[in-house]
C-alpha positions in Angstrom: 17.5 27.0 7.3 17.0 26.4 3.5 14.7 28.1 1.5 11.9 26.4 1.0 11.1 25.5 -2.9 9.3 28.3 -4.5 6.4 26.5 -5.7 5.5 25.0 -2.3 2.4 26.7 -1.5 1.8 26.4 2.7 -1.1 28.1 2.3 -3.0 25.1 0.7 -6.9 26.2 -0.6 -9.5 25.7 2.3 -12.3 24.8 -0.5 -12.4 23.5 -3.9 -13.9 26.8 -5.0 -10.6 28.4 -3.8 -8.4 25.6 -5.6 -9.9 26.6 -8.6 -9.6 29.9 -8.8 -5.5 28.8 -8.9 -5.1 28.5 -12.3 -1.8 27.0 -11.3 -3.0 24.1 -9.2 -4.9 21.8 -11.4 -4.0 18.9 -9.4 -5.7 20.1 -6.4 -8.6 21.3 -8.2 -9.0 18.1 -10.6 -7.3 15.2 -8.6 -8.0 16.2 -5.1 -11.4 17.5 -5.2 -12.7 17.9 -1.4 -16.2 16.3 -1.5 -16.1 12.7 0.3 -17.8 12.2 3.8 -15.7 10.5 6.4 -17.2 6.5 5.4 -15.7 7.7 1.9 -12.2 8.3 3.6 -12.9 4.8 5.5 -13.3 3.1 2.0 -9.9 4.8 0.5 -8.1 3.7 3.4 -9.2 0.4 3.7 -8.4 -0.1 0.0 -5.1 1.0 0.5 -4.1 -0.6 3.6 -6.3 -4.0 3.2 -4.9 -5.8 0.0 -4.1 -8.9 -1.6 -0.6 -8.0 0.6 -2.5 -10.1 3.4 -2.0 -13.0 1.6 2.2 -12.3 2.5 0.9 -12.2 6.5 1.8 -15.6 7.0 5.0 -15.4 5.3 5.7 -13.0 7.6 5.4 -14.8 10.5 7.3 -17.4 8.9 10.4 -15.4 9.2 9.7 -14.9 13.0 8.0 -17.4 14.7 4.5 -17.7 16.4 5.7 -15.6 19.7 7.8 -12.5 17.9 5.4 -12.8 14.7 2.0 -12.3 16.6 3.9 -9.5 18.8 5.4 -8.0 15.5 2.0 -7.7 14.0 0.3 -6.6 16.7 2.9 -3.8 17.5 2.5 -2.9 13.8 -1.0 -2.4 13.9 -0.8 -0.4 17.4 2.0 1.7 16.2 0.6 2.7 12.6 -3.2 3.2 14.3 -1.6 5.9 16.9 0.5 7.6 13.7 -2.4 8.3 11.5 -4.4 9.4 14.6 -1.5 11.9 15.0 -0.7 12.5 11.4 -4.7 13.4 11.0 -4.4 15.6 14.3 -1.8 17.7 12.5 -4.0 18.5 9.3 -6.8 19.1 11.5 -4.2 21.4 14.1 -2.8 23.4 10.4 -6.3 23.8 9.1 -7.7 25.8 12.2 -4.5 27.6 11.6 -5.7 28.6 8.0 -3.4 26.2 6.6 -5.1 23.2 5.2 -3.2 21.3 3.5 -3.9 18.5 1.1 -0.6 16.8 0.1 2.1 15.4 1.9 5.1 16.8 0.6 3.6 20.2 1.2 2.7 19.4 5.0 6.2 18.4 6.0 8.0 21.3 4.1 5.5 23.9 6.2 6.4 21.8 9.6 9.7 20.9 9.1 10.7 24.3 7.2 13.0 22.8 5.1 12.8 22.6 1.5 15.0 19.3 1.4 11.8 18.0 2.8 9.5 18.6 0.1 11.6 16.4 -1.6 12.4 13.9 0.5 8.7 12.8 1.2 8.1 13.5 -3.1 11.0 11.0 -3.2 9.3 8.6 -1.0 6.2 8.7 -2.1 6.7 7.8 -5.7 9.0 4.9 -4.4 5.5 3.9 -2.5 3.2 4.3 -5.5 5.6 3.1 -8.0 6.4 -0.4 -6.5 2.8 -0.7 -5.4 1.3 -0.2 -8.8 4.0 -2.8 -10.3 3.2 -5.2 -7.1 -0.7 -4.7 -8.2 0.1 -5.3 -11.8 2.3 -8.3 -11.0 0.0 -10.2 -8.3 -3.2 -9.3 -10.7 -1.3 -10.9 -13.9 0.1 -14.1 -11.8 -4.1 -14.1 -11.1 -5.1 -14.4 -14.7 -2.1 -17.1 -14.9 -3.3 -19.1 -12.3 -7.2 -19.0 -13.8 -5.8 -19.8 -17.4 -3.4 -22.7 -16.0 -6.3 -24.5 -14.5 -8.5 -24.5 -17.5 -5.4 -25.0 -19.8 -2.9 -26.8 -18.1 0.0 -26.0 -21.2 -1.2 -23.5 -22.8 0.8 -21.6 -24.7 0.4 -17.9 -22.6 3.0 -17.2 -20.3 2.9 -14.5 -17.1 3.7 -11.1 -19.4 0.7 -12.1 -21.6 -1.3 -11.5 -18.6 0.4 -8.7 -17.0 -0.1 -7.0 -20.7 -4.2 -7.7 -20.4 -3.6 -6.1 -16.8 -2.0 -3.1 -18.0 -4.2 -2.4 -20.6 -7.3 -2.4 -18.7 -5.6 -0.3 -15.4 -5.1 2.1 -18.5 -8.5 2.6 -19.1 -9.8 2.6 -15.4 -6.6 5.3 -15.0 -8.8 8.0 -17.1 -11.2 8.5 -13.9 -10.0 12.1 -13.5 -10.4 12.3 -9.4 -9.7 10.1 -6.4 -13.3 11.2 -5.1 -14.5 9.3 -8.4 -13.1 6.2 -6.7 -15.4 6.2 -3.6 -17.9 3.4 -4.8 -14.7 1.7 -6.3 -13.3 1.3 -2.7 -16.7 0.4 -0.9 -16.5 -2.3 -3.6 -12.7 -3.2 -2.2 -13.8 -3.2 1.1 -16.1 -5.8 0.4 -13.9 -7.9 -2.3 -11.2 -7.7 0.8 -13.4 -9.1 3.5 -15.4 -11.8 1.2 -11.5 -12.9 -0.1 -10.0 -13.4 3.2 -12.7 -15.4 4.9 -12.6 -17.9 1.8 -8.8 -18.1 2.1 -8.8 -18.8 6.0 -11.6 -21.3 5.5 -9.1 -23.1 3.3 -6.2 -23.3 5.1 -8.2 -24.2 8.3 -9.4 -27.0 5.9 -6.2 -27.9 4.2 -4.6 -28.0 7.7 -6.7 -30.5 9.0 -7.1 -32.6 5.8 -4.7 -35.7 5.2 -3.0 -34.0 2.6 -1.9 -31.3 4.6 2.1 -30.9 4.9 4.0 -31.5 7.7 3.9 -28.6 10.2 6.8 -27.6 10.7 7.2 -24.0 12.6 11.4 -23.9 13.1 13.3 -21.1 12.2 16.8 -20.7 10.0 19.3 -22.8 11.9 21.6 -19.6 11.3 21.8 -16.8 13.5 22.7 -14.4 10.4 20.0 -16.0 8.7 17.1 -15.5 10.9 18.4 -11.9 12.0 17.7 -11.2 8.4 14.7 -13.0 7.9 12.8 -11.7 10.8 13.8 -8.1 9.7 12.9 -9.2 5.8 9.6 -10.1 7.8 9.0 -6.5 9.8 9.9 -4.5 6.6 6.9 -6.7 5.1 4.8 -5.9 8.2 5.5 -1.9 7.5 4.4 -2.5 3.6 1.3 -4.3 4.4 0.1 -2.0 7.5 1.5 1.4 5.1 -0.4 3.6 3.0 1.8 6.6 2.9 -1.1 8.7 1.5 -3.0 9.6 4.7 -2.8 14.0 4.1 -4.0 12.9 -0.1 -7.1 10.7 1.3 -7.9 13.6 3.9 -8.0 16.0 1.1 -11.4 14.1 -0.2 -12.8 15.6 2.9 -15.3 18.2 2.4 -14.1 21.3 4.6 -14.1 21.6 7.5 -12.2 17.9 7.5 -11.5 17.9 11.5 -12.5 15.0 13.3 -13.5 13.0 9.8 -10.7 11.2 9.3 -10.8 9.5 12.8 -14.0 7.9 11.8 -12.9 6.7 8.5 -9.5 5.4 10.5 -11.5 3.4 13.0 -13.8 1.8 10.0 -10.7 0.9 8.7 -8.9 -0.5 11.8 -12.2 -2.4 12.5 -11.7 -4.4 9.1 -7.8 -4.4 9.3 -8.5 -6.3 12.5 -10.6 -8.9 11.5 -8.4 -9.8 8.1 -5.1 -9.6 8.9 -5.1 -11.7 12.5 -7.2 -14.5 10.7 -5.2 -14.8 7.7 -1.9 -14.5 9.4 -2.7 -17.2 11.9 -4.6 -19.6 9.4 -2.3 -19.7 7.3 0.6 -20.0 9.4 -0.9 -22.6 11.1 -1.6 -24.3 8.0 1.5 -24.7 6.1 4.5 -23.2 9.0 8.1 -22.6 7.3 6.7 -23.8 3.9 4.1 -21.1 3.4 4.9 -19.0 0.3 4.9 -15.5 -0.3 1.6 -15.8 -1.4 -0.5 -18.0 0.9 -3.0 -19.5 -2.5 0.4 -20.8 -3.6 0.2 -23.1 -0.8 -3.2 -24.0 -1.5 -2.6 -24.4 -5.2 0.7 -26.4 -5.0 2.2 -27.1 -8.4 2.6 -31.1 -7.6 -0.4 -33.1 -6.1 -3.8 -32.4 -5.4 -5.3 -28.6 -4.6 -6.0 -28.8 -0.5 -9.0 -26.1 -1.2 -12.2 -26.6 -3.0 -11.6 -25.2 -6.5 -14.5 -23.0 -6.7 -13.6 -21.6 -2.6 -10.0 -21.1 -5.2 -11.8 -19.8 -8.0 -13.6 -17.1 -6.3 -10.6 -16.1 -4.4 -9.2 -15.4 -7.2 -11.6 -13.8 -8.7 -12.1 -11.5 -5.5 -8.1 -10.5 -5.5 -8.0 -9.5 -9.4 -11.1 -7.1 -9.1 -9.5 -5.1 -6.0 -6.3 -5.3 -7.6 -7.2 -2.9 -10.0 -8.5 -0.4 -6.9 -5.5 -0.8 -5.2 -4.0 0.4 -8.6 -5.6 3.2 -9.0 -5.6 4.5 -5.2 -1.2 4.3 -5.5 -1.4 6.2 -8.5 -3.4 8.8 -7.2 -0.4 11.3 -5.9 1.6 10.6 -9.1 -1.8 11.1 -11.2 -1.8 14.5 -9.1 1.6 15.8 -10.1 1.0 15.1 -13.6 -2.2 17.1 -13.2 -0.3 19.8 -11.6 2.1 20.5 -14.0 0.1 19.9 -17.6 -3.4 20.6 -17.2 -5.4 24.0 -16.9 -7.8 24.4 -14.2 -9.2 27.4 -16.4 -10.6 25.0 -18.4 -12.9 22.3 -17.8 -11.8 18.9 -16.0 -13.0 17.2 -19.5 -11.7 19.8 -22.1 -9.6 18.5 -24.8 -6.9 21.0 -23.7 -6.9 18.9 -20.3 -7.9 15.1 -21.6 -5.5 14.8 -24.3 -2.3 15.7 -21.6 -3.7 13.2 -18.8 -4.7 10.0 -21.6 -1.2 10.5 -22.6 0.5 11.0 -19.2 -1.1 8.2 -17.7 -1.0 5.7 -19.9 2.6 6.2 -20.2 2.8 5.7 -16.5 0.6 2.4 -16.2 2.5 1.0 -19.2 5.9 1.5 -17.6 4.7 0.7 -14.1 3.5 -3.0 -16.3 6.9 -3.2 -17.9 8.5 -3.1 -14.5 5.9 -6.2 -13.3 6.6 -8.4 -16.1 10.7 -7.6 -15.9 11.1 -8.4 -12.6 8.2 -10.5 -11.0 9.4 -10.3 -7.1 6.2 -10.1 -5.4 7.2 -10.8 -1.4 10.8 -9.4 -2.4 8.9 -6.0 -3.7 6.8 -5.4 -0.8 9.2 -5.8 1.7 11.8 -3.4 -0.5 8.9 -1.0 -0.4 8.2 -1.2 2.9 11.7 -0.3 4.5 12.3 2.4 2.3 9.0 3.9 1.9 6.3 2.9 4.1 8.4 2.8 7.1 9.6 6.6 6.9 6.1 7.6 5.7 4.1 5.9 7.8 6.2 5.1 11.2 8.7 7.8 11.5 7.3 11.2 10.2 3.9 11.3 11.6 5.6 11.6 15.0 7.9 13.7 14.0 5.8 16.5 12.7 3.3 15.8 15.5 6.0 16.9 17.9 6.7 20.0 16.0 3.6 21.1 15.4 1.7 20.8 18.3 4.8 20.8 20.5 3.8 18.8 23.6 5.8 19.6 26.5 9.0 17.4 27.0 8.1 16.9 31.0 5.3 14.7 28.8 5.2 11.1 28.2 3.8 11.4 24.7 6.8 13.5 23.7 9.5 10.7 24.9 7.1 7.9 23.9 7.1 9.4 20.2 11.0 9.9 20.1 11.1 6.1 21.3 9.3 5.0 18.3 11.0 7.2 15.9 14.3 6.2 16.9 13.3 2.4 17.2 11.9 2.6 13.9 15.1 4.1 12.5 16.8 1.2 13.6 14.5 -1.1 12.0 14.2 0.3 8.6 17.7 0.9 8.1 18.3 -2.9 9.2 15.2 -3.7 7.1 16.1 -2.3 4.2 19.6 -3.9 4.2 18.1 -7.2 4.9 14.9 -6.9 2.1 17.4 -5.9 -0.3 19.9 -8.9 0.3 17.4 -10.9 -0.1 16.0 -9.2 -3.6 19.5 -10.1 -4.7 19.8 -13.3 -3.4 16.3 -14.0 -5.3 18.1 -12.5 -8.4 20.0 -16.3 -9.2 16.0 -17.5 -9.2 14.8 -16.1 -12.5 15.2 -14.9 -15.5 14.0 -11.3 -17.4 10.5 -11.6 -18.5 10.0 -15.3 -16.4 7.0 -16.6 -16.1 7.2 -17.1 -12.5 6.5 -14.9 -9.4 9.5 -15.0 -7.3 8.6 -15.2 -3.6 
């Protein structure tokens, strides 16, 4: 068995009083401050499951069909909703142990007991936050773009211009020094996520029943190859948009003792989850069949003819996607926001002190800006979140929780919930290594469709 890395602590502080006092671990103590309530762990998770990402819902069923699509999506949210209930069961089982611990990495190297581990889920997780942030950055910028367009049909801005305005101001948001400073910011997502999704279902219930409304056409890739790929292109997007890979960060906001919270804040979640991401995928599936885009107002805005939507039911969906955008920013950042912390700042000194400030302006900024480089470089929006999904979410979120679940609270193998875990693990495998080939090939495929610095989202 390896030795795990020295500066894994397994002992993680049980209050913020006792992260503190470790001069060492200002990330805890700074970044992961444990004060929310369980509605405030509700709001976090909602902001970062629930996301402009369920405007890709119908494209995902595109890739399947109505029959494996619906049974894809709905296995998806079963599956994930059963994980974090067993992912938040193992916090809860290491904190009665005196082992509470408040980041991810640190969680599976205790369990696991392998420092390769640590690692592994470090790896993952900035894979996560990274292509999250630039798919933030990129869907917020191609939201400014489609605003200016409208009023300015040739203007002279193109999609970096507003990527840059993006950037700049998830820079200045970025300077909030805690992810419990982002409570009200996520009740405000919550609500931005609802009010957004019922406007965009009520258009494409309209624009597929106007007379302008395309042809439906629901048939799949005459190719075997084809749709093998697609529908797996489809279930790595499924992964991304039903992922968080965050769960043990967002428990961390708990207030001590955290057992039993994070249930609560899981089922106000799942309650909105429910609501948004059947009535989008089906609308707009329904709507606009194989043709649907990657991004469902694309189809609603089309570039040729008239829009099939009411431009100010448009406007304000819009609006609406650009303001969580920035939330959904932030939340990603979060873990790399607490690394930074971890290794630059002093938790001797005050959260605010210049010794402390000047490092985290610096380190974050740096971070947004590349993270808004990446967006405007390569604008692959459906591509990104699928790539993100197979290799991230889908380990994260569908494979470990099980896995440490099993290990730690070790239910006996004469049990079905040990076999039914191994079955999802192993099924899951499958998927993301087949997932990630397939989202991937289809990245490179993409690749012929633009150029560096275009000023058009790929889907």
């Amino acid at each position: 068995m390896s030795e795990k890395p020295p500066y894994v602590s397994l002992h993680v502080e049980e209050s913020p009083s006792n992260a503190k006092s470790n001069p060492a671990d200002a990330g805890a103590a700074f970044v992961l401050e444990s004060k929310g309530t369980w509605y405030h762990a509700g709001f976090h998770l909602t902001t970062a499951i629930v996301g402009p990402t369920v405007l890709a819902l119908p494209y995902a069923l595109r890739g399947m069909g109505w029959g494996p699509g619906l049974l894809s999506l709905t296995v998806a949210f079963l599956v994930t909703y059963y994980n974090y209930m067993l992912m938040s069961k193992v916090l809860d089982h290491c904190e009665s142990k005196g082992r509470r611990h408040i980041r991810f990495r640190e969680l599976a190297a205790d369990i696991l007991g392998s420092g390769w581990m640590y690692y592994f889920v470090v790896t993952v997780q900035a894979t996560i936050n990274t292509g999250v942030s630039i798919g933030s950055i990129l869907l917020a910028g191609d939201c400014l773009e489609i605003m200016y367009t409208d009023l300015y049909l040739d203007g002279p801005l193109k999609l970096y211009h507003f990527i840059i305005i993006v950037t700049v101001v998830l820079i200045l948001l970025s300077q909030l020094p805690s992810f419990h400073s982002l409570r009200y910011i996520n009740l405000a997502s919550l609500v931005l996520c609802l009010a957004y999704t019922l406007l965009v279902v009520i258009g494409c219930i309209r624009a597929g029943a106007s007379r302008d409304a395309p042809p439906k056409n629901y048939s799949l890739s005459s190719s075997k190859f084809n749709r093998a790929f697609d529908a797996f292109s489809s279930i790595s997007i499924l992964a991304s948009v039903f992922g968080n890979g965050i769960l043990p960060e967002i428990q961390a906001t708990l207030a001590p003792p955290a057992a039993g919270k994070m249930e609560k804040g899981l089922r106000l979640c799942y309650v909105v989850i429910f609501f948004t991401f059947y009535s989008a995928a089906i609308s707009g599936y329904w709507a606009f069949g194989n043709q649907v885009n990657s991004n469902v107002l694309k189809n609603l805005m089309p570039d040729s003819g008239p829009s099939l939507a009411p431009t100010w039911l448009l406007g304000l969906v819009v609006v609406f996607v650009l303001l969580q955008l920035f939330a959904i920013g932030l939340i990603y950042s979060q873990v790399a926001y607490e690394i930074m912390e971890k290794n630059s700042a002093d938790s001797t000194q005050g959260m605010f002190s210049k010794r402390n400030l000047i490092p985290r302006l610096i380190l974050r900024t740096l971070y947004v800006i590349f993270c808004g480089f990446m967006a405007a470089m390569l604008p692959f929006f459906g591509d990104i979140i699928a790539v993100v999904g197979a290799l991230g979410f889908i380990p994260l979120d569908f494979i470990l929780p099980l896995l440490l679940y099993n290990m730690a609270l070790r239910p006996s193998k004469t049990k079905a919930t040990f076999w039914f875990n191994i079955v999802i693990m192993v099924t899951f495998t499958g998927v993301g290594i087949i997932g990630a080939y397939s989202s991937v090939r289809k990245l490179v495929l993409d690749a012929n469709q633009f150029k560096l610095f275009s000023n058009d989202v790929v889907g």
